[in-house]
N, CA and C atoms as an extended XYZ file, in Angstrom:
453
Properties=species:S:1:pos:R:3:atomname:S:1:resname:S:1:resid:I:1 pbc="F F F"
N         0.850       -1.174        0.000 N   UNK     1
C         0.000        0.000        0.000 CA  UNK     1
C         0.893        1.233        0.000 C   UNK     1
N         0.870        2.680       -0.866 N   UNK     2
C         1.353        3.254       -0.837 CA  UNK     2
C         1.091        4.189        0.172 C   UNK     2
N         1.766        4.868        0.791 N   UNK     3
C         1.498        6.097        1.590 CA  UNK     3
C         0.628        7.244        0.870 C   UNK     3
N         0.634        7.182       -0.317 N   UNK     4
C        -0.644        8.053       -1.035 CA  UNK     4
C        -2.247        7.837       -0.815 C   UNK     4
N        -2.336        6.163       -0.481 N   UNK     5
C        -3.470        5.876       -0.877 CA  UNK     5
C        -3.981        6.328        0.292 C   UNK     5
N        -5.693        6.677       -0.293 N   UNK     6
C        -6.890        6.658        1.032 CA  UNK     6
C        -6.471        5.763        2.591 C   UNK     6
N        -5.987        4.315        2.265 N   UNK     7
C        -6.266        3.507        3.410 CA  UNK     7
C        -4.889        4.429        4.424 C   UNK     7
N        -3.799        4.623        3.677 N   UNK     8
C        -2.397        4.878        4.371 CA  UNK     8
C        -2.387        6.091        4.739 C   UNK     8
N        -3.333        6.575        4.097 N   UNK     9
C        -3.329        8.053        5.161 CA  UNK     9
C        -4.353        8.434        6.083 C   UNK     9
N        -5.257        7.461        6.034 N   UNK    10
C        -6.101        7.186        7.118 CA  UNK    10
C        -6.665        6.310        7.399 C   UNK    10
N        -5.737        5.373        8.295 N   UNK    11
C        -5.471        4.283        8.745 CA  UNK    11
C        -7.118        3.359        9.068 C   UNK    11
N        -8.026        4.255        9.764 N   UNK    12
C        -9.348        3.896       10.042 CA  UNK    12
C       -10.142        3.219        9.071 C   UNK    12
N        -9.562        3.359        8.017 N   UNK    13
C       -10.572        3.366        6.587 CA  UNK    13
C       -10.352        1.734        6.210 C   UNK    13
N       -10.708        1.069        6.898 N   UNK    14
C        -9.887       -0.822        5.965 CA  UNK    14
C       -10.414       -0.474        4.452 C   UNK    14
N        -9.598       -1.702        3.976 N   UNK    15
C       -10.352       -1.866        2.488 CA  UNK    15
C       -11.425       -2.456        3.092 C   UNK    15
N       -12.305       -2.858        3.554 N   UNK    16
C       -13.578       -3.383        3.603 CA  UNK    16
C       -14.701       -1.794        3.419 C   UNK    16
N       -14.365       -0.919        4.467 N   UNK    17
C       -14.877       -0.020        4.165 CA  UNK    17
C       -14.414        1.251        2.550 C   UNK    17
N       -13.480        0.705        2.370 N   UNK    18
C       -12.849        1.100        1.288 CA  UNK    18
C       -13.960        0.548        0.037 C   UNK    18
N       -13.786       -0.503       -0.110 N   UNK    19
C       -14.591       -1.450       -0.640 CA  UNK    19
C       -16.009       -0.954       -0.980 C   UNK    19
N       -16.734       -0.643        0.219 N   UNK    20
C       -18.237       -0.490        0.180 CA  UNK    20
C       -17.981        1.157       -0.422 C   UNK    20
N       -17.327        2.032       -0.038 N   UNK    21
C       -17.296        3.242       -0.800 CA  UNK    21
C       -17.653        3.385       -1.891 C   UNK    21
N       -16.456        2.164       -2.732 N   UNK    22
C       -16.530        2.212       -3.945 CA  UNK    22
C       -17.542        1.620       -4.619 C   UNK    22
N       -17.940        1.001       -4.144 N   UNK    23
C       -19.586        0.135       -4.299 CA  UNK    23
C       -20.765        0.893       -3.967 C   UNK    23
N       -20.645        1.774       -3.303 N   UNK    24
C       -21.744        3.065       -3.079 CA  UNK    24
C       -21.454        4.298       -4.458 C   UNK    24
N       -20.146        4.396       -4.796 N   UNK    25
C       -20.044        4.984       -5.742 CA  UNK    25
C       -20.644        4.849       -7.265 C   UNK    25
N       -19.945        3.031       -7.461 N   UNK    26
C       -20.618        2.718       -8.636 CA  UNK    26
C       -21.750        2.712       -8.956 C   UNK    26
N       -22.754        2.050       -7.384 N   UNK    27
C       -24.328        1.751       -7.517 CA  UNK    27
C       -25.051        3.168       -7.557 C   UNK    27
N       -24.506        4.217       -7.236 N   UNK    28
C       -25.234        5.701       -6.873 CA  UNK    28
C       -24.418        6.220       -8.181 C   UNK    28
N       -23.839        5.689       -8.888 N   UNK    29
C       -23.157        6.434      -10.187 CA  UNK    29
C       -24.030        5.623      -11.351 C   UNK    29
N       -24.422        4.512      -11.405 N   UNK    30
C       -24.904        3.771      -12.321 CA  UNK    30
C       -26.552        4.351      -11.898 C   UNK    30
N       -27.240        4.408      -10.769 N   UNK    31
C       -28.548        5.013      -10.573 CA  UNK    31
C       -28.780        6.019      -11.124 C   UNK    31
N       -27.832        7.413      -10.883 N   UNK    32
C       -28.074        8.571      -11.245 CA  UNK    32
C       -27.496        8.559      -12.937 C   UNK    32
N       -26.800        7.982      -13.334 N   UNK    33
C       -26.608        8.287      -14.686 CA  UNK    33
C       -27.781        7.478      -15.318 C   UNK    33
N       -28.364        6.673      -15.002 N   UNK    34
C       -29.558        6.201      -16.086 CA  UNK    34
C       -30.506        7.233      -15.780 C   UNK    34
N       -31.244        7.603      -14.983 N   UNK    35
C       -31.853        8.507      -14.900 CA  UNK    35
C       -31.844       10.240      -15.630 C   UNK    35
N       -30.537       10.576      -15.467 N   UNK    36
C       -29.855       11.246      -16.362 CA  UNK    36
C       -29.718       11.260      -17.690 C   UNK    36
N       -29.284       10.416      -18.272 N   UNK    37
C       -29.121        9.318      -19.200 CA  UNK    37
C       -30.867        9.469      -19.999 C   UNK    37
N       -31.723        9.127      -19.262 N   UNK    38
C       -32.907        9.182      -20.145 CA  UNK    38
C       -33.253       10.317      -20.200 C   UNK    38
N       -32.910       11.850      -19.449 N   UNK    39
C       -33.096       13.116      -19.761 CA  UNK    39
C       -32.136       13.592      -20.505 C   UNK    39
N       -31.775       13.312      -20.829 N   UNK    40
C       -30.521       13.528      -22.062 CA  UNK    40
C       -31.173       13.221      -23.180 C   UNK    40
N       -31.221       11.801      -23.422 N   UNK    41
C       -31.918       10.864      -24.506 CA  UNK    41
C       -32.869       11.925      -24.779 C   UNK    41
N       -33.922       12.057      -24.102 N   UNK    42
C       -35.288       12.728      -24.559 CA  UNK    42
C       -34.559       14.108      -24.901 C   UNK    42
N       -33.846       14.649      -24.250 N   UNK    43
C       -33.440       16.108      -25.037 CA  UNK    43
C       -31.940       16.171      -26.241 C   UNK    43
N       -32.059       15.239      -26.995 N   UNK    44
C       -31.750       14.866      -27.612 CA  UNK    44
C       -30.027       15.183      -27.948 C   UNK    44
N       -29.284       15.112      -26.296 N   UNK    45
C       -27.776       15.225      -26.714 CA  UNK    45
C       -26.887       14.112      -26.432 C   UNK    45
N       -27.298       12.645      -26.295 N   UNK    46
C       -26.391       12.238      -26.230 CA  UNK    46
C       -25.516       11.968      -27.632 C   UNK    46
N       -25.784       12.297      -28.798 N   UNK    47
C       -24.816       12.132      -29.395 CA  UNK    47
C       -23.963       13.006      -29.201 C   UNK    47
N       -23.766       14.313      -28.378 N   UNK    48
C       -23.180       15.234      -28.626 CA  UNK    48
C       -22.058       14.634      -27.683 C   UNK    48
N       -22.092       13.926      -26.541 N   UNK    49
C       -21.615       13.143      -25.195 CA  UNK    49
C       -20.740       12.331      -26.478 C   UNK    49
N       -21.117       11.180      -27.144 N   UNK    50
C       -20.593       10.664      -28.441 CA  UNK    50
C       -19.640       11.506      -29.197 C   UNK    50
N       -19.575       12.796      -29.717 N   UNK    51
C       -18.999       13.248      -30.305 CA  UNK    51
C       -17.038       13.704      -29.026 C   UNK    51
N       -17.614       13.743      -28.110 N   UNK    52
C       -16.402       13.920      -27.380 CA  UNK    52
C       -15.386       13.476      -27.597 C   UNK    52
N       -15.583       11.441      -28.180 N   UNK    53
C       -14.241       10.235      -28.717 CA  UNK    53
C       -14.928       10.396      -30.028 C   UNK    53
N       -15.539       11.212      -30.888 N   UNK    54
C       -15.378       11.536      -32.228 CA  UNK    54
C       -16.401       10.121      -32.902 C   UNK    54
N       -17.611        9.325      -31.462 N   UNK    55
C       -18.508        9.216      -32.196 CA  UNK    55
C       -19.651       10.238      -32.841 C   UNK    55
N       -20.920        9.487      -33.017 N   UNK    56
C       -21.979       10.319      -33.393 CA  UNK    56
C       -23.373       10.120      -33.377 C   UNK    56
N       -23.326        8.067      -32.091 N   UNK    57
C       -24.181        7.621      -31.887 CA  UNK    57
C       -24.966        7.980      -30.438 C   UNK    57
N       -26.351        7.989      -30.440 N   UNK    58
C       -26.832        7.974      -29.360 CA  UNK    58
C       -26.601        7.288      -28.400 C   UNK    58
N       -26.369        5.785      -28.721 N   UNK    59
C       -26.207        4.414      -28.369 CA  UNK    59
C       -24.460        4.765      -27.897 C   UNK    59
N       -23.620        5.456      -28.413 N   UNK    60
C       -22.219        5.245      -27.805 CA  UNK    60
C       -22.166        6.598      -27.057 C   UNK    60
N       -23.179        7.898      -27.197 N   UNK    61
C       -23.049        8.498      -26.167 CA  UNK    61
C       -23.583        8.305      -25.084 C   UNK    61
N       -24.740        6.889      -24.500 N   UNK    62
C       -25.465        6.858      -23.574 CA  UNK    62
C       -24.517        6.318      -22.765 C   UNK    62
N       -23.401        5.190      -23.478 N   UNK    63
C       -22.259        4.233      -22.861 CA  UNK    63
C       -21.500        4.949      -22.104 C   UNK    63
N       -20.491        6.439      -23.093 N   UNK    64
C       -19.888        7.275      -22.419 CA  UNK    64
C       -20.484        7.870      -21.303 C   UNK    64
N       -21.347        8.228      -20.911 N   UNK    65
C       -22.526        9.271      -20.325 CA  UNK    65
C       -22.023        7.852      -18.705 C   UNK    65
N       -22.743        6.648      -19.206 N   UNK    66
C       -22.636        5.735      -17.699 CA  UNK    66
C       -20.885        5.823      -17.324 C   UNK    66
N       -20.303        5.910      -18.147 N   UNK    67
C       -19.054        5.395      -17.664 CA  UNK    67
C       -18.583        6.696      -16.752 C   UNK    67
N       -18.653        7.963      -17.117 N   UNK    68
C       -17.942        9.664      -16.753 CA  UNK    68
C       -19.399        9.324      -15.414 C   UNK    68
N       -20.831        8.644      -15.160 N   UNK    69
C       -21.403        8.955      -14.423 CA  UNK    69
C       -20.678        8.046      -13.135 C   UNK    69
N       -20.247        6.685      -13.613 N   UNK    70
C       -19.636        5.929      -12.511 CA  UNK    70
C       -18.156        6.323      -12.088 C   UNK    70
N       -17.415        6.892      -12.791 N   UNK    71
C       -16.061        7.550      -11.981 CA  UNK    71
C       -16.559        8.877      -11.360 C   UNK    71
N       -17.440        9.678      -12.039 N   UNK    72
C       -17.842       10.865      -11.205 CA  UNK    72
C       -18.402       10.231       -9.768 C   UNK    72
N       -19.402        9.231       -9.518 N   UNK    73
C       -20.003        8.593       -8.559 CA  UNK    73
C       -18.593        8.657       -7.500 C   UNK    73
N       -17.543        7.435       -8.136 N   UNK    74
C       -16.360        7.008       -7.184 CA  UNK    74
C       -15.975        8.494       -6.445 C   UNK    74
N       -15.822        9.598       -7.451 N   UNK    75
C       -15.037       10.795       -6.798 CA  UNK    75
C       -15.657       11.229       -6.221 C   UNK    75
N       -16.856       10.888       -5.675 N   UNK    76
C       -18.072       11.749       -4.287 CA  UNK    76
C       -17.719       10.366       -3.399 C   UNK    76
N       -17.972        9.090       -3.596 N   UNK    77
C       -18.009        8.572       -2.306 CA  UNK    77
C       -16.325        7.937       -1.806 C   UNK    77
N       -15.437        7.566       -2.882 N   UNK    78
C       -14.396        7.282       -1.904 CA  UNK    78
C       -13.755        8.391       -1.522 C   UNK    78
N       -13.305        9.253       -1.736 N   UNK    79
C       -12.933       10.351       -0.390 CA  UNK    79
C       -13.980       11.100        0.167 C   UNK    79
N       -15.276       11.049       -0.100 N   UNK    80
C       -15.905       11.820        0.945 CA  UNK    80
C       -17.314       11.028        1.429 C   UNK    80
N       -16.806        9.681        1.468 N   UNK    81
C       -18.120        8.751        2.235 CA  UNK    81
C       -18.553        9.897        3.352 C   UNK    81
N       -17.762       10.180        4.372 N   UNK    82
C       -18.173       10.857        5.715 CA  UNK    82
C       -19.296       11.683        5.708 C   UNK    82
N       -19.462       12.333        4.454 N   UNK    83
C       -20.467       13.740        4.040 CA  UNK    83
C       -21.965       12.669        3.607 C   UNK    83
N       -21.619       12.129        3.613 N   UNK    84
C       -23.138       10.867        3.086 CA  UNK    84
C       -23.611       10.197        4.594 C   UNK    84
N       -23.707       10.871        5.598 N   UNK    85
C       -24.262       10.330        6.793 CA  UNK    85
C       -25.762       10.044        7.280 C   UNK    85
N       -26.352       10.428        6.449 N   UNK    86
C       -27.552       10.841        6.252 CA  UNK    86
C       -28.476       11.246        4.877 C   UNK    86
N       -29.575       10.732        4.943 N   UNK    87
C       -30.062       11.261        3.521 CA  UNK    87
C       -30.366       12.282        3.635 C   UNK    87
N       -30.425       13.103        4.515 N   UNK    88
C       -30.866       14.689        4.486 CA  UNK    88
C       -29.490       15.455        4.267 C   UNK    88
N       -28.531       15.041        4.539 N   UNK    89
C       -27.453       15.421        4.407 CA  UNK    89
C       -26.695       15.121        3.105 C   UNK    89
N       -26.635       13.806        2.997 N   UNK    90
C       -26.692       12.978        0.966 CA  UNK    90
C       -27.270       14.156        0.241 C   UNK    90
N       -28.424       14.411        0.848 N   UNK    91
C       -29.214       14.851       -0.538 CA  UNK    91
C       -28.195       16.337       -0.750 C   UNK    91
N       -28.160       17.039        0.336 N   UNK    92
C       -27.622       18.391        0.135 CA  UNK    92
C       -25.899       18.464       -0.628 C   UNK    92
N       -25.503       17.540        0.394 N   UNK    93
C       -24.014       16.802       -0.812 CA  UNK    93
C       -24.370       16.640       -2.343 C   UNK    93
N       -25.163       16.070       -2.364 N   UNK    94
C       -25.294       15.091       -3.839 CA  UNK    94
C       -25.882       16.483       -4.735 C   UNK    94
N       -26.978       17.599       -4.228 N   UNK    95
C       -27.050       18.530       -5.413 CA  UNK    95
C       -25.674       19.568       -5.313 C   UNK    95
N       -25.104       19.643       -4.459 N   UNK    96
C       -23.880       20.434       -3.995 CA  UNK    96
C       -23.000       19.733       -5.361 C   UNK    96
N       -22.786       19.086       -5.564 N   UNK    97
C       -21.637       18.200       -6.247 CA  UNK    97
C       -22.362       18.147       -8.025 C   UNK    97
N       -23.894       17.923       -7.967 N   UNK    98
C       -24.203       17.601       -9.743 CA  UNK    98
C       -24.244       18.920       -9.556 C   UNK    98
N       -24.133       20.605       -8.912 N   UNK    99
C       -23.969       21.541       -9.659 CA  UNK    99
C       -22.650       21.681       -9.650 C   UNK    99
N       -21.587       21.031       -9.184 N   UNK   100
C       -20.420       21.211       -9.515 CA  UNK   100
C       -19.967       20.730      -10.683 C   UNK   100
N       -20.620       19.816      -10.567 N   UNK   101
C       -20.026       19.193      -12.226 CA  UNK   101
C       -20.770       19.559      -13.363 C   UNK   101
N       -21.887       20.564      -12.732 N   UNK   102
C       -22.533       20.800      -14.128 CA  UNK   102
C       -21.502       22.273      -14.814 C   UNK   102
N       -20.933       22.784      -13.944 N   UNK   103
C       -20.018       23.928      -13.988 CA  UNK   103
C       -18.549       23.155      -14.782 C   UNK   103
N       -17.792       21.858      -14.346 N   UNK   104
C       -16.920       21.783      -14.881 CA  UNK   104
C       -17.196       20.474      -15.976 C   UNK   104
N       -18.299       20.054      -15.892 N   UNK   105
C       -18.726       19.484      -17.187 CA  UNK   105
C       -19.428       20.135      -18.235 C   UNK   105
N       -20.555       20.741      -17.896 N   UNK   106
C       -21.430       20.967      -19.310 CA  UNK   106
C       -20.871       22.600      -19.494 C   UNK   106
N       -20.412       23.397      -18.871 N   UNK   107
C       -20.387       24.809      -18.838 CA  UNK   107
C       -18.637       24.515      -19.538 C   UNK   107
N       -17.436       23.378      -18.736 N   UNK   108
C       -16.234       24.033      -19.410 CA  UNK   108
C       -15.859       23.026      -20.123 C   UNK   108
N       -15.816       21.632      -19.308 N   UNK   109
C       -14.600       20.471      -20.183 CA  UNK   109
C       -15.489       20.124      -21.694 C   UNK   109
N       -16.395       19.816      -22.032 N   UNK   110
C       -17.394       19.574      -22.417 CA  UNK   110
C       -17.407       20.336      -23.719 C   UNK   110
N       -17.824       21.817      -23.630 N   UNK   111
C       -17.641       22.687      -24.516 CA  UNK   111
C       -16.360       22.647      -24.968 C   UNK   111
N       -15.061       22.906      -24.038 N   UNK   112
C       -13.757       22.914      -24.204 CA  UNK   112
C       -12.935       21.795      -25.596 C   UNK   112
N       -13.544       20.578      -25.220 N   UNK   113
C       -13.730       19.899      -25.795 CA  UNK   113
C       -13.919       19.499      -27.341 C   UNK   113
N       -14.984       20.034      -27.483 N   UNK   114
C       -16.376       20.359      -28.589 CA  UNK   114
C       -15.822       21.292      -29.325 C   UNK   114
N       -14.805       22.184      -28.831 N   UNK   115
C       -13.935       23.806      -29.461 CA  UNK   115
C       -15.428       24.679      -29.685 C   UNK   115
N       -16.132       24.556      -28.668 N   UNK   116
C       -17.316       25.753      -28.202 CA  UNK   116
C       -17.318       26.447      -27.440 C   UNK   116
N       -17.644       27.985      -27.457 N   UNK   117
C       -17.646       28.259      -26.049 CA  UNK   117
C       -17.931       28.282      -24.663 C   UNK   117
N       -17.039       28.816      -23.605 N   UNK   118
C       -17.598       28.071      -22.465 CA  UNK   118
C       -18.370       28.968      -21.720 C   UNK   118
N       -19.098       28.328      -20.629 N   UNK   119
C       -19.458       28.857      -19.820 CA  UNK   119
C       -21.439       29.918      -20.501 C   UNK   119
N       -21.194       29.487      -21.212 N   UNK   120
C       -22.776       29.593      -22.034 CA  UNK   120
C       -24.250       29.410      -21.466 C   UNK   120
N       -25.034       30.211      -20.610 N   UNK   121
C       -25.611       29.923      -19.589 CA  UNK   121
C       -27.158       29.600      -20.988 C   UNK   121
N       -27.707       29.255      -21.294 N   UNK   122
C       -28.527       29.466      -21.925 CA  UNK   122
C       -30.169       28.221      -21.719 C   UNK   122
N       -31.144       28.028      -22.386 N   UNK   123
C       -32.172       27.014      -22.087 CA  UNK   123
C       -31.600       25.941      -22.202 C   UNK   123
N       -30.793       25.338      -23.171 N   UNK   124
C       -30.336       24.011      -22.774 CA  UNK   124
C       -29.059       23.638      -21.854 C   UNK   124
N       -28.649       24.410      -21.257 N   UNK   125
C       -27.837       24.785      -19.812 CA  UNK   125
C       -28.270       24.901      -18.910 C   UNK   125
N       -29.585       25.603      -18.471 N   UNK   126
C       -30.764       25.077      -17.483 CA  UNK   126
C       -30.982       23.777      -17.394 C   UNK   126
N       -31.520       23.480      -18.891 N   UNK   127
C       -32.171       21.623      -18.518 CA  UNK   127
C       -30.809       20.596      -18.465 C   UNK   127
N       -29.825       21.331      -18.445 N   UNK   128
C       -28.630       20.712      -18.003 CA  UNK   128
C       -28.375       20.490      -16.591 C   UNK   128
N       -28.638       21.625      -16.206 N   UNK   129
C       -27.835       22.287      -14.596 CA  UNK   129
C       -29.558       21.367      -13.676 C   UNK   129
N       -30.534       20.890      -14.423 N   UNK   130
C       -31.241       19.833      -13.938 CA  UNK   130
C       -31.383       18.429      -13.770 C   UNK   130
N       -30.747       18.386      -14.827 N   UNK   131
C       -30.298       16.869      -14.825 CA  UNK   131
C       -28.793       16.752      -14.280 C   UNK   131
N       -28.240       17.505      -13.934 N   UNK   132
C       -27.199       17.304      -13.054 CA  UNK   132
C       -27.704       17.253      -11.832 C   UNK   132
N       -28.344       18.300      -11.331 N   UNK   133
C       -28.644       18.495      -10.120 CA  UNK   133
C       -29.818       16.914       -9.649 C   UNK   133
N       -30.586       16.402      -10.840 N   UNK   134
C       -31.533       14.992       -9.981 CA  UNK   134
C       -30.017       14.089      -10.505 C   UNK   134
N       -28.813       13.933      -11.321 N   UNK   135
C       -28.048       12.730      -10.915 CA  UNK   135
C       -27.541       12.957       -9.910 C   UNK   135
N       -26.969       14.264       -9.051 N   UNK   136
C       -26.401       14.077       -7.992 CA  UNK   136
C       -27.157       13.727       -6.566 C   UNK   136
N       -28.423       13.871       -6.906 N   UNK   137
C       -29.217       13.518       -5.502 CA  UNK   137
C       -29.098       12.064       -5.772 C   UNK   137
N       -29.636       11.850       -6.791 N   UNK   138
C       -29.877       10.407       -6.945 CA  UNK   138
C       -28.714        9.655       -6.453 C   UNK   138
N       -27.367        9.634       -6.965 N   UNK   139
C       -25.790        9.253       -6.594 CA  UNK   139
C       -26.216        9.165       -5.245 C   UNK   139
N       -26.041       10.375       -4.444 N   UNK   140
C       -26.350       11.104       -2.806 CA  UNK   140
C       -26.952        9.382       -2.681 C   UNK   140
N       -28.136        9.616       -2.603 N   UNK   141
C       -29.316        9.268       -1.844 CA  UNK   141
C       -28.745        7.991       -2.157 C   UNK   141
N       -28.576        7.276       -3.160 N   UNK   142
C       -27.975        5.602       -3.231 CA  UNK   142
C       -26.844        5.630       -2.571 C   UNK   142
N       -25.971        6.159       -2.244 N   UNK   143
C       -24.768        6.090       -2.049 CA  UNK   143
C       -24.916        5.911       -0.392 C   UNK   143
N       -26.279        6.745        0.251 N   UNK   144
C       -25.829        6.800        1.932 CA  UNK   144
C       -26.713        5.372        2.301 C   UNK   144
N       -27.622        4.973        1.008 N   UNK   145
C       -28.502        3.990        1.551 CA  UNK   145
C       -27.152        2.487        1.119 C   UNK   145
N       -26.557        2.200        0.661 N   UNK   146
C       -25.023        1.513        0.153 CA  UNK   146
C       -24.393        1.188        1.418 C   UNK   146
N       -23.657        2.871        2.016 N   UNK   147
C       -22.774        3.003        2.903 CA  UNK   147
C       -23.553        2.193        4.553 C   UNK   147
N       -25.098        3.021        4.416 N   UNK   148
C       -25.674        2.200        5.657 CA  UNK   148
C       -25.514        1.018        5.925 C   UNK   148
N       -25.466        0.214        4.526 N   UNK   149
C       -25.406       -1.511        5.028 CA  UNK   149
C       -26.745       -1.812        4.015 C   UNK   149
N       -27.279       -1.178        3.384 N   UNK   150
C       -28.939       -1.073        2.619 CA  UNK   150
C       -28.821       -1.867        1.293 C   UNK   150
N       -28.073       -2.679        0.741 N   UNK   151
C       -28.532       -2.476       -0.948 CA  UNK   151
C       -29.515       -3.636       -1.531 C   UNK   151
């Protein structure tokens, strides 16, 4: 184990609980991105998600869309399981975090990306900054019911 990792710098953490983190991550990353995922679909950008690796399918941007939703998931619950103590508390984490990423996903990397501009607040940036905001509750809310011992 390196002295970098989560467990070695805080000794409390076994991989067992290590473990379930990451298993609260995936299951609250795979929840909230389908959900997501079908508000996308209906507003018709996942090919644009597709165009990022220079597809142009709906079908390979829904794939990309789960995969960026399950490492985004991991980066809320393995370093910050502690903030998921509660679903009243999940929930406020979890929209705290899909408006964060709606800022460094759909507003910069995203556009950045795309060679569009960033930071473009406009109607389909709203129904963005919404479907970020129900995947991150959703993540939240699976993630503290995971960590409880719940799945």
């Amino acid at each position: 184990m390196s002295a970098t990792s989560p467990v070695a710098r805080h000794p409390h953490i076994s991989a067992m609980h290590l473990g379930r983190r990451a298993t609260a991550g995936v299951t609250g990353g795979i929840a909230g991105g389908l959900v997501f995922g079908l508000l996308m679909a209906m507003m018709g950008m996942l090919p644009m998600v597709a165009s990022l690796v220079g597809l142009n399918s709906a079908g390979a941007g829904f794939g990309i869309h789960m995969v960026i939703s399950i490492l985004i998931g991991l980066g809320l619950t393995v370093p910050f399981a502690g903030l998921l103590s509660s679903y009243g508390k999940g929930t406020l984490v979890g929209l705290g975090y899909g408006a964060l990423w709606w800022v460094l996903g759909a507003l910069t990397i995203m556009p950045a990306v795309l060679g569009m501009p960033l930071f473009v607040i406009d109607t389909m940036a709203g129904m963005s900054l919404m479907g970020h905001l129900v995947y991150g509750a959703i993540l939240a809310l699976v993630a503290v019911r995971v960590l409880k011992g719940r799945t």
